[in-house]
C-alpha positions as CSV (number, residue, x, y, z in Angstrom):
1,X,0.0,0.0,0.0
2,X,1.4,3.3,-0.8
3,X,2.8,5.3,2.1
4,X,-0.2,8.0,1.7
5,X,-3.2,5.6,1.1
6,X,-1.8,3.7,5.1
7,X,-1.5,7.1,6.3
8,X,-5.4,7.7,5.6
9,X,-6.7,4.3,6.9
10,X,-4.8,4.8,10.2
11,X,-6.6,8.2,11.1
12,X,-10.3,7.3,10.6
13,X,-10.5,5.8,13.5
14,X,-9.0,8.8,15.2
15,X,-11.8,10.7,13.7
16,X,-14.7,8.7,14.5
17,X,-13.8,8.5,17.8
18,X,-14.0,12.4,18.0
19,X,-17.1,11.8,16.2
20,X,-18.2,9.7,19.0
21,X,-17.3,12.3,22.0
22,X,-19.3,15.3,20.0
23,X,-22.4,13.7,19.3
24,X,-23.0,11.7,23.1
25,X,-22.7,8.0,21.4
26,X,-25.9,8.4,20.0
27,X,-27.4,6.8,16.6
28,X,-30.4,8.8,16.9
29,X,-31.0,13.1,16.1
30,X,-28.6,14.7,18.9
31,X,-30.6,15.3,22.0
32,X,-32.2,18.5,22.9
33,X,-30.3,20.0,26.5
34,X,-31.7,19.3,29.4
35,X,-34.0,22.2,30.9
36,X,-32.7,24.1,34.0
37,X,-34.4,22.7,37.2
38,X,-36.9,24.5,39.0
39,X,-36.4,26.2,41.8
40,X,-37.2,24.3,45.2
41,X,-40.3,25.8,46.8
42,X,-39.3,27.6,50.4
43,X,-40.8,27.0,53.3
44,X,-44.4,28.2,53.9
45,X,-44.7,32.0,54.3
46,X,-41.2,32.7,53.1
47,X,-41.9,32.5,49.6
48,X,-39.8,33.0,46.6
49,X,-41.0,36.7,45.7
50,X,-38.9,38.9,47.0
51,X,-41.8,41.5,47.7
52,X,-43.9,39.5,49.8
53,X,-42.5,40.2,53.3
54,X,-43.0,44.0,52.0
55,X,-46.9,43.0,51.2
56,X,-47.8,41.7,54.8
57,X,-50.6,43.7,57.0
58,X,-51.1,44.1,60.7
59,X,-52.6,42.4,63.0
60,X,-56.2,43.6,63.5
61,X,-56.5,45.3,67.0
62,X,-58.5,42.9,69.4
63,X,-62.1,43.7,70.2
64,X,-62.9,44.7,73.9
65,X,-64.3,42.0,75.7
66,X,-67.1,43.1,77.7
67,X,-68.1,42.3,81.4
68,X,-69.5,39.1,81.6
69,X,-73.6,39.5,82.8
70,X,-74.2,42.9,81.7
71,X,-76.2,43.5,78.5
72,X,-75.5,46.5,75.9
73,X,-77.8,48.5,77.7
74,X,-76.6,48.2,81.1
75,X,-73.1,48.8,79.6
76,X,-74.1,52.2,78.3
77,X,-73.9,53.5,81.8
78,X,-70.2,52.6,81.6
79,X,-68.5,56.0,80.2
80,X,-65.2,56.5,78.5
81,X,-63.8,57.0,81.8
82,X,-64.9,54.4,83.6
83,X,-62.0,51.6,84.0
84,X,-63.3,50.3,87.1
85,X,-66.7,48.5,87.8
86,X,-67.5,46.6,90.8
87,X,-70.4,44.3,89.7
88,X,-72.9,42.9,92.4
89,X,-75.0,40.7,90.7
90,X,-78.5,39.1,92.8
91,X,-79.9,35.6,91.8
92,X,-83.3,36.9,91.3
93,X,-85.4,40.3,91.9
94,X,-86.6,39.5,95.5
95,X,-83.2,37.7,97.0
96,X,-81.1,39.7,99.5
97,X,-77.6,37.7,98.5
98,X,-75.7,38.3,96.1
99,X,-71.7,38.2,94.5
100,X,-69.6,41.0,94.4
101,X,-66.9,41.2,91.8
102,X,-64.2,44.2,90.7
103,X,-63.7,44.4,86.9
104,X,-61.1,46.7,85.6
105,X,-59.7,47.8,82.4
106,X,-56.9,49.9,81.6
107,X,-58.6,52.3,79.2
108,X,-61.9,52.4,77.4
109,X,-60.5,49.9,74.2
110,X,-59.0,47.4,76.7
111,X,-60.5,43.8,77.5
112,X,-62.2,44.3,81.2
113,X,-60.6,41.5,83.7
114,X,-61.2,40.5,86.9
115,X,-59.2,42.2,89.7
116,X,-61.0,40.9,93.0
117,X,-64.0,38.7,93.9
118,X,-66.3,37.1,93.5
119,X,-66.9,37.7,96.8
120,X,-70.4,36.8,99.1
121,X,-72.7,39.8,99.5
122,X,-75.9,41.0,101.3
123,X,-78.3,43.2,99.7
124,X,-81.8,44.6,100.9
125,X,-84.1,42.4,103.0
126,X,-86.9,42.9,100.0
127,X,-84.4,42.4,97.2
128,X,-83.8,45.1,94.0
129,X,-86.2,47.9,92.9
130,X,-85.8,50.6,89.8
131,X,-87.0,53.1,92.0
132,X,-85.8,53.4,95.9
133,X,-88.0,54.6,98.3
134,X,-87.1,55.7,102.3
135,X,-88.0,52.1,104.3
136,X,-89.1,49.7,101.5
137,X,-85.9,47.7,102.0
138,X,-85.0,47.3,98.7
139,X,-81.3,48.2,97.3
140,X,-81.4,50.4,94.3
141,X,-80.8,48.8,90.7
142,X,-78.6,50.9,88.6
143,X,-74.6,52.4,88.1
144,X,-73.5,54.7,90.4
145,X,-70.6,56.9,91.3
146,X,-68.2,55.4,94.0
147,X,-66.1,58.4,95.2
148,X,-66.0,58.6,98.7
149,X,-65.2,56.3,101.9
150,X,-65.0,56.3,105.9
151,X,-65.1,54.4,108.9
152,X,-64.9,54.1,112.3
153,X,-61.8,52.4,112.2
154,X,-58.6,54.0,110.8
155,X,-57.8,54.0,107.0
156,X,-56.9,50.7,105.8
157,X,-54.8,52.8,103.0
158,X,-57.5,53.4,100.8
159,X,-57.1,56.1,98.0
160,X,-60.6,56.9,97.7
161,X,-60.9,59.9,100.3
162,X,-61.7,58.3,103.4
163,X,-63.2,60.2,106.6
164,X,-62.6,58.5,110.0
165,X,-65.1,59.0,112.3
166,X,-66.9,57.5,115.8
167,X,-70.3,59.3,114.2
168,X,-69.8,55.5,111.8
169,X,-71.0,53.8,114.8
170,X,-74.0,51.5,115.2
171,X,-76.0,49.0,117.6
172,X,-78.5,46.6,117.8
173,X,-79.7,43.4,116.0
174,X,-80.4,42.8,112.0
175,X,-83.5,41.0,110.7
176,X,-82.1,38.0,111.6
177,X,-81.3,38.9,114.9
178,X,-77.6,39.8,114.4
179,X,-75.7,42.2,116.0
180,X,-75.0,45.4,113.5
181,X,-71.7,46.6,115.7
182,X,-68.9,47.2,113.6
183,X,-71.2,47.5,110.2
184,X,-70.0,50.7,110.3
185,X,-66.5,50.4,110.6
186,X,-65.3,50.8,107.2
187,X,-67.7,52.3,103.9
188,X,-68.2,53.3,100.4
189,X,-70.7,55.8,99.6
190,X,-72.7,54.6,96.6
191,X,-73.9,58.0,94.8
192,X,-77.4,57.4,95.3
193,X,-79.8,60.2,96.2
194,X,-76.3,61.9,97.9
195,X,-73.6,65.1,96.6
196,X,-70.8,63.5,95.6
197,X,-67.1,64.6,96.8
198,X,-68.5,64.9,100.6
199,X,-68.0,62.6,103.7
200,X,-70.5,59.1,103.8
201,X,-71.9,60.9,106.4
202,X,-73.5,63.8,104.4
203,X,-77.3,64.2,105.3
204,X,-78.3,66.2,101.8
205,X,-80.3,64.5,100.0
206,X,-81.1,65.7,96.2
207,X,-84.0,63.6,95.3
208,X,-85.4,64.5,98.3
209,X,-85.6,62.6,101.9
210,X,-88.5,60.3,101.1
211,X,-86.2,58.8,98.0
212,X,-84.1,57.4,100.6
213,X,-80.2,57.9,101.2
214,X,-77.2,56.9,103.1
215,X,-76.3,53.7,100.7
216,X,-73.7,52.5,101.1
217,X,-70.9,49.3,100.9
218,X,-69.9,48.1,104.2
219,X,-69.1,45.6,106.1
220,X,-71.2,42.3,106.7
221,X,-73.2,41.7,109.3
222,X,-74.0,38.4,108.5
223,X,-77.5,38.9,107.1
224,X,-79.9,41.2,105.2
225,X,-79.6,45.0,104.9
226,X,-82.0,48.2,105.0
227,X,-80.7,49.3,101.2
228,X,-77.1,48.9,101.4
229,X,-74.5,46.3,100.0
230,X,-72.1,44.2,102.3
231,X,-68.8,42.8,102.5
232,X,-66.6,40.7,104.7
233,X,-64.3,43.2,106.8
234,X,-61.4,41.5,104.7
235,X,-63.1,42.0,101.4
236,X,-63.9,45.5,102.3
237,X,-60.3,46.0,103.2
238,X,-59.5,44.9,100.1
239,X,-61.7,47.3,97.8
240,X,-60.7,50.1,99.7
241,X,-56.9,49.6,98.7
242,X,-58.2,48.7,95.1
243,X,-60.6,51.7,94.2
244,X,-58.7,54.0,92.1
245,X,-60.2,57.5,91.8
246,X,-58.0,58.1,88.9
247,X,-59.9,54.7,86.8
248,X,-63.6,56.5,87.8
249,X,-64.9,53.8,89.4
250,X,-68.8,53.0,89.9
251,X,-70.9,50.1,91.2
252,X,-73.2,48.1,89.0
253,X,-76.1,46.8,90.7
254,X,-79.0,44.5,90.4
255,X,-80.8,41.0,89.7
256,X,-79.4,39.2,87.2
257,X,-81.9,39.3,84.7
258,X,-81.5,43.2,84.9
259,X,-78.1,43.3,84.4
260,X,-77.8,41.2,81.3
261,X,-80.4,43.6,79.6
């Protein structure tokens, strides 16, 4: 074989072997390139867009959770500036128990919670009435200022302005044949038929003297009272340190079913 034609035979199979390495060893149409993958998905939330994070909104404010038992119309009474309520709630129109508890909020968007109580009560001997009259020994339904306190006994460090006083002094036996000493020993005027910003004590009445007077919260005597609501000495201790002139406290009062209306 001539020196050129060997020199030719030797390097096809150089050159198919290229051929081989270009192509990907296949007989076939050259295959198309593989697509990019996709990208993996992130974790919930995070997302892949890079404005998302940008695109979120606030948290809606919460709604103010009213004071369990007392209906929209009851809760009108409760102003702007009232952040503290104690609630005494009776069982039914004619009872003369009850339960005592002190709601509080810190202004007038906040949830109202529970501060102190429930606590025991008495009310009148004849139970609730809409409209109080001097003797009929009912306690009047209704929200009322609380804005003034005394006692017999020393201040227990109440903030409400508190008058000392042996004139808070009294005697004799309750309906059920208790003794009334010490009643008197520490109270709230409940700004019924009264001025408010005086002494407990205060004899004006504004309604006049046959609409009754001298309500008050004060201590248990272990059974029913004239028109007044009462505590345990301990419990009255308690409100006294926990009534906040600054929060505008009041008392709601009344039977159940009156309360939730």
């Amino acid at each position: 074989m001539p020196v050129r034609q060997r020199a030719a035979h030797l390097l096809l199979p150089t050159l198919c072997a290229a051929a081989l390495l270009l192509t990907g060893c296949s007989t076939g149409p050259a295959a198309s390139p593989a697509a990019p993958p996709a990208p993996a998905a992130g974790p919930a939330g995070s997302g892949s867009d890079k404005h998302a994070d940008t695109e979120q909104r606030p948290a809606p404010a919460p709604t103010p959770r009213a004071i369990p038992g007392i209906g929209p119309g009851t809760a009108a009474s409760l102003t702007d500036g009232t952040h503290q309520a104690l609630v005494v709630t009776g069982e039914r129109a004619d009872t003369s128990t009850a339960t005592a508890v002190l709601w509080q909020r810190e202004d007038a968007a906040s949830p109202w919670t529970r501060v102190l109580g429930p606590w025991p009560a008495h009310n009148g001997l004849r139970g609730w009435t809409h409209e109080h009259w001097a003797g009929d020994l009912r306690t009047p339904i209704g929200v009322f200022g609380l804005g003034d306190a005394g006692g017999r006994l020393p201040d227990p460090g109440a903030l409400l302005p508190y008058d000392q006083d042996p004139e808070f002094a009294v005697s004799g036996t309750g309906f059920l044949g208790e003794p009334l000493e010490g009643s008197f020993d520490h109270v709230i005027a409940i700004d019924y038929n009264r001025v408010p910003g005086r002494t407990p004590l205060d004899k004006e009445r504004p309604l006049g003297e046959e609409r009754g007077g001298g309500v008050w919260v004060h201590v248990d005597h272990e059974g029913p009272t004239q028109a007044c609501i009462s505590l345990s000495a301990d419990h009255m201790r308690q409100l006294l340190r926990a009534l906040d002139p600054d929060r505008g406290p009041v008392i709601v009062m009344g039977p159940a079913a009156e309360l939730r209306t």
